[in-house]
C-alpha positions as CSV (number, residue, x, y, z in Angstrom):
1,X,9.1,43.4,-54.5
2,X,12.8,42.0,-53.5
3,X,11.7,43.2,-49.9
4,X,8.9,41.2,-49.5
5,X,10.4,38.4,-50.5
6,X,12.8,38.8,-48.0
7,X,11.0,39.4,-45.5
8,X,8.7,35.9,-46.0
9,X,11.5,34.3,-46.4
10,X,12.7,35.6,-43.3
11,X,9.3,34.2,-41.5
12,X,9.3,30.8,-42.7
13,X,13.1,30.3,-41.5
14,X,11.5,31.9,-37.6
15,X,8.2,29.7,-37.9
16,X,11.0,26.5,-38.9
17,X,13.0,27.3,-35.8
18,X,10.1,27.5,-33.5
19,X,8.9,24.4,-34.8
20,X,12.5,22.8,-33.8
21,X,12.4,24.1,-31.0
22,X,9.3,23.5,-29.8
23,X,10.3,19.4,-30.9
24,X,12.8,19.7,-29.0
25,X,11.5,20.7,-26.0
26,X,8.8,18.2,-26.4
27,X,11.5,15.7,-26.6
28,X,13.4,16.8,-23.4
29,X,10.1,16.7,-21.7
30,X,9.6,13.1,-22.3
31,X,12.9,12.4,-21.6
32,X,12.5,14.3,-18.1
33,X,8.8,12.7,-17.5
34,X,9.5,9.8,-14.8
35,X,7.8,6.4,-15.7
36,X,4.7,5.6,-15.0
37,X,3.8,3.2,-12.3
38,X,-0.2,3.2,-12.8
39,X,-2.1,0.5,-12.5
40,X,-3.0,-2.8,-11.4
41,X,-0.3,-4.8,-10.2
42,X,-0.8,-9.2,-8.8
43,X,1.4,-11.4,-7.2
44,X,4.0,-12.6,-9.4
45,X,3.5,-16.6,-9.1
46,X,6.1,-17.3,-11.4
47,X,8.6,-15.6,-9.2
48,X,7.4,-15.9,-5.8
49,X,5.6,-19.5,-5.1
50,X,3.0,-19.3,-2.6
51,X,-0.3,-17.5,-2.1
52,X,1.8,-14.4,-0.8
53,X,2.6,-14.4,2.6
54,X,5.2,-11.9,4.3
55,X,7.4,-15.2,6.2
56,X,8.1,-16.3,2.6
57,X,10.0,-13.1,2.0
58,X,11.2,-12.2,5.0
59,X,14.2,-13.8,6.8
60,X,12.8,-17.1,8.8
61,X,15.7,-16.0,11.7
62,X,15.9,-12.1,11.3
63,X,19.1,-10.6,13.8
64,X,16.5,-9.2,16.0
65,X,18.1,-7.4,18.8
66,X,17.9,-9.4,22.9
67,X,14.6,-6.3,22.8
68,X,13.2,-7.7,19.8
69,X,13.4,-11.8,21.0
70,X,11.9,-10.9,24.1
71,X,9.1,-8.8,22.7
72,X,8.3,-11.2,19.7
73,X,8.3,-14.0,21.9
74,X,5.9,-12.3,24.6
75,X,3.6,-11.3,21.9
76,X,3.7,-15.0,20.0
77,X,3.4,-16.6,23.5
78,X,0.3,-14.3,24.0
79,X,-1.9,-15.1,20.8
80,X,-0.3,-18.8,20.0
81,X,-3.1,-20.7,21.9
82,X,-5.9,-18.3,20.1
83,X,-4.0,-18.2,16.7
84,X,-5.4,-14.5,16.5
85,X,-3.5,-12.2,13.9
86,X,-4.0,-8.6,13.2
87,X,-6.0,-9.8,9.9
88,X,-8.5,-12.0,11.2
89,X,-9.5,-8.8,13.5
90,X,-9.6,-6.9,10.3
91,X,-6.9,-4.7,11.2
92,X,-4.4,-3.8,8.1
93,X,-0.5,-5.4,9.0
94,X,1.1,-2.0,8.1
95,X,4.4,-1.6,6.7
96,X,6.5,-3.6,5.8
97,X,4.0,-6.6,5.6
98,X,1.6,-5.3,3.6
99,X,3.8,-4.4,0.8
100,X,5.5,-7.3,1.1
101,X,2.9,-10.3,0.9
102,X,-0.9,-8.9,1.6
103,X,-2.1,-12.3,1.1
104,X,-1.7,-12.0,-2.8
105,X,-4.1,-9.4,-3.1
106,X,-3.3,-6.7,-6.0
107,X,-2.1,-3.5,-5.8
108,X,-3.9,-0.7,-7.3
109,X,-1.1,2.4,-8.2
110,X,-2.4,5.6,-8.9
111,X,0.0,8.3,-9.5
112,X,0.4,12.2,-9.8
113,X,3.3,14.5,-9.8
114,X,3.0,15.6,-6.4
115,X,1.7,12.1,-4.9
116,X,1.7,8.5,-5.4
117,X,-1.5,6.5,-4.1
118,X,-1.1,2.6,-2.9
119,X,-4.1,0.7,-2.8
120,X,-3.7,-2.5,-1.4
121,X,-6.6,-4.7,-2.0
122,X,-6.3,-6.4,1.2
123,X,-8.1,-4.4,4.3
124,X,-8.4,-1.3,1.8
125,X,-5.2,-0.6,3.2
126,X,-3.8,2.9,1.4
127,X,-0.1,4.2,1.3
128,X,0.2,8.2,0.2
129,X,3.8,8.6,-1.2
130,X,4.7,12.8,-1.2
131,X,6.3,14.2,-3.7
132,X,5.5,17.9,-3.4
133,X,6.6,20.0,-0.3
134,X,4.4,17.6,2.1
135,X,7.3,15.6,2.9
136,X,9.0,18.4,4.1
137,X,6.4,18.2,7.2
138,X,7.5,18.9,10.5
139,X,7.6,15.5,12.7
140,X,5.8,17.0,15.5
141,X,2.4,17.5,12.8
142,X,3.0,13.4,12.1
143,X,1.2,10.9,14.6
144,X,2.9,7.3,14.5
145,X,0.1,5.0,12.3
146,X,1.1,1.1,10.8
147,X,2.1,2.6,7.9
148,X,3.8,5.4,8.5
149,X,4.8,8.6,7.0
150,X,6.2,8.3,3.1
151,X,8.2,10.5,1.2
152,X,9.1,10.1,-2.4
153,X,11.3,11.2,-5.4
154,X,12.8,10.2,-8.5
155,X,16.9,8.9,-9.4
156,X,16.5,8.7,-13.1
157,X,13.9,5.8,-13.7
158,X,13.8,4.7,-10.0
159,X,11.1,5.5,-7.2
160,X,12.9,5.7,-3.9
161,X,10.5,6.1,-1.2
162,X,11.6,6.4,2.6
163,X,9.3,5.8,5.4
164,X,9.2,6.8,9.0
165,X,6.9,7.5,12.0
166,X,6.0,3.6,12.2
167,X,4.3,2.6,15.3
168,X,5.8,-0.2,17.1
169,X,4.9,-3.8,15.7
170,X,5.6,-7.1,16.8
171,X,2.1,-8.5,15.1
172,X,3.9,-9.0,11.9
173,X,6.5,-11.1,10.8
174,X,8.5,-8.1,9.6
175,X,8.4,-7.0,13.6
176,X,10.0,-3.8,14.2
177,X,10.3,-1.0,16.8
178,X,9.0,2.9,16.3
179,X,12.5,3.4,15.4
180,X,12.2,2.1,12.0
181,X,13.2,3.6,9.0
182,X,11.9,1.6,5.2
183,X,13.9,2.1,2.4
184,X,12.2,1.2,-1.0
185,X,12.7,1.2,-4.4
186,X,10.7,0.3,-7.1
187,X,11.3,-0.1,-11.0
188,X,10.1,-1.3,-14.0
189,X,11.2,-4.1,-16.3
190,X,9.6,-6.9,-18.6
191,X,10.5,-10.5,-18.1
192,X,11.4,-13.1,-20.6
193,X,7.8,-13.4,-21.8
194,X,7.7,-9.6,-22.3
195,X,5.4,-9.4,-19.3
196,X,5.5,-6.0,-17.6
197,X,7.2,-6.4,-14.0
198,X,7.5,-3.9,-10.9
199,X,10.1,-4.7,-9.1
200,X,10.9,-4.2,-5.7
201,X,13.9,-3.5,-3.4
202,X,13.0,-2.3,0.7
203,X,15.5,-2.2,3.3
204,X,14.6,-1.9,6.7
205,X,16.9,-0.7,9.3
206,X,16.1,-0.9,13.2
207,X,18.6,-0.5,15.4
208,X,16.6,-0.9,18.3
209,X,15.0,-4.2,17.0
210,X,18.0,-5.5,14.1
211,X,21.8,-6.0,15.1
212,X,21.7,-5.3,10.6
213,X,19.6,-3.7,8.1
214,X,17.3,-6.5,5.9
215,X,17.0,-6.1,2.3
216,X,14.3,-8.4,0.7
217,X,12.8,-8.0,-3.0
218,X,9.5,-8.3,-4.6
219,X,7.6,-8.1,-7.8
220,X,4.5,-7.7,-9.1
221,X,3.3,-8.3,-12.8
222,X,0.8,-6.0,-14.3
223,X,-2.4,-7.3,-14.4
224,X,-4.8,-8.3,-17.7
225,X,-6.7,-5.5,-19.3
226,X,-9.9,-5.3,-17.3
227,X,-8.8,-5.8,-14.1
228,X,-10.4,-4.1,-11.1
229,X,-10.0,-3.9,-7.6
230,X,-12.6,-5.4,-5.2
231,X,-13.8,-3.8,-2.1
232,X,-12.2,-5.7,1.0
233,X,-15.2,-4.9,3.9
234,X,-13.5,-7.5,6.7
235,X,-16.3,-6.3,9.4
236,X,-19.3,-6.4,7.0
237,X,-19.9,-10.1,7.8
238,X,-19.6,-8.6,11.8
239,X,-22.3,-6.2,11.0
240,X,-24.8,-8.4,9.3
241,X,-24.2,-10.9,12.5
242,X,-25.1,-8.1,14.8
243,X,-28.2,-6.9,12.7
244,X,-29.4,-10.5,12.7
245,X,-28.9,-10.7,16.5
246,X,-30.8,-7.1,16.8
247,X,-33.8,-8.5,15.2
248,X,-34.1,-11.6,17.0
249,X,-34.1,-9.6,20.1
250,X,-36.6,-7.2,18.5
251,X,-38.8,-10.2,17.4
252,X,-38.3,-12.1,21.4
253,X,-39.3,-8.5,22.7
254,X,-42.6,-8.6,20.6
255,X,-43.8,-12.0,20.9
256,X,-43.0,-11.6,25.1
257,X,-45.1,-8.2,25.0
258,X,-47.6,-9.9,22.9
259,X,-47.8,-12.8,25.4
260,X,-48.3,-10.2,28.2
261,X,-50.7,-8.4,26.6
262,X,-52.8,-11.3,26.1
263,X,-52.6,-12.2,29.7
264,X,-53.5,-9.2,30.9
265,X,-56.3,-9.7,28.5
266,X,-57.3,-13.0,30.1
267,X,-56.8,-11.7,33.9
268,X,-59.1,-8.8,32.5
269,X,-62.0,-11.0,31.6
């Protein structure tokens, strides 16, 4: 009987290994896992007064380049007697404005291993952060867009994400050329009142447009439990102008072959 005694004592010691192990492992995982940004994020009021806009962060005298004064001014000079902006055309600002203000709308995070998703509120506008091989892409697949091309990964608890491929934009008060690199990084805190905070640190270098890189920071506080996201549809009131114009032509096209109908009628008799 000795034997077999030994030999279940033998199993419980392997089964109480495997367990440790297996703790451990579980433990390094969690350890390893990168925080999660998910969720709803507003503008922090506390920390940034104002209703959100992009000149309240952004230097009121950036070092533009003699390039950038000329082309800023041209395209100020151009819309100043209209007052038109990219928004009120419904078109998104694009980086680095609408991280930076977007009117204080929230920011929707959604996050995967292989990609991050921004959702900003405002103009629907969405950000794809790659994490997987997609930001290995060759340039020439990339076309220049507002926003850009944005590649992620993780130092420890930080999100550093680097942006390129930007179109040209002097329609936003964080102008810059199609020579733009954005440097971000984004971490989590809590405040003095425990509040959960995203904080923000982008750097945007330009040597076409900047004689220096600018550094500006941000947060965002986590919204209340409950929260959602509304849809932004900036040409729906557009479209229901032009379907009420449609059927007041439809309705003057009816009544005018109505009237020539019964004159023809008349003429008739």
């Amino acid at each position: 009987m000795m034997p077999r005694v030994r030999t279940v004592a033998g199993r419980a010691s392997s089964l109480f290994a495997a367990s440790v192990c297996a703790l451990m492992m579980s433990v390094a995982t969690a350890a390893d896992s990168p925080p999660d940004l998910s969720g709803i994020w507003t503008w922090d009021r506390e920390a940034n007064r104002g209703a959100g806009r992009g000149l309240q962060l952004w230097p009121q005298d950036p070092p533009f380049t003699p390039e950038a004064r000329e082309k800023v001014a041209a395209y100020q000079a151009l819309v100043r007697p209209t007052g038109d902006t990219p928004g009120g055309w419904c078109v998104g600002y694009g980086m680095p404005t609408s991280t930076l203000s977007s009117g204080g709308y929230p920011l929707e995070i959604i996050q995967r291993p292989e990609q991050i998703t921004m959702i900003h509120e405002a103009h629907n506008e969405i950000r794809r952060i790659y994490l997987d091989e997609r930001k290995n892409t060759d340039p020439k697949d990339l076309i220049p867009t507002r926003n850009g091309f944005s590649v992620g990964r993780w130092e420890g608890d930080t999100l550093i994400v680097e942006t390129t491929m930007l179109k040209e934009a002097v329609d936003q008060s964080a102008a810059h050329s199609d020579e733009a690199h954005i440097l971000e990084k984004y971490w989590l805190s809590r405040d003095a009142k425990g509040r959960k905070i995203l904080n923000l640190e982008l750097t945007l270098t330009d040597p076409r447009f900047y004689t220096k890189p600018v550094t500006v920071r941000r947060t965002w506080v986590a919204a209340e439990p409950g929260t959602r996201m509304l849809d932004y549809e900036c040409n729906e009131p557009a479209w229901e102008d032009h379907l009420r114009k449609l059927a007041e032509e439809a309705q003057k096209n009816e009544e005018s072959s109505t009237a020539a109908a019964q004159a023809a009628g008349a003429d008739a008799r």
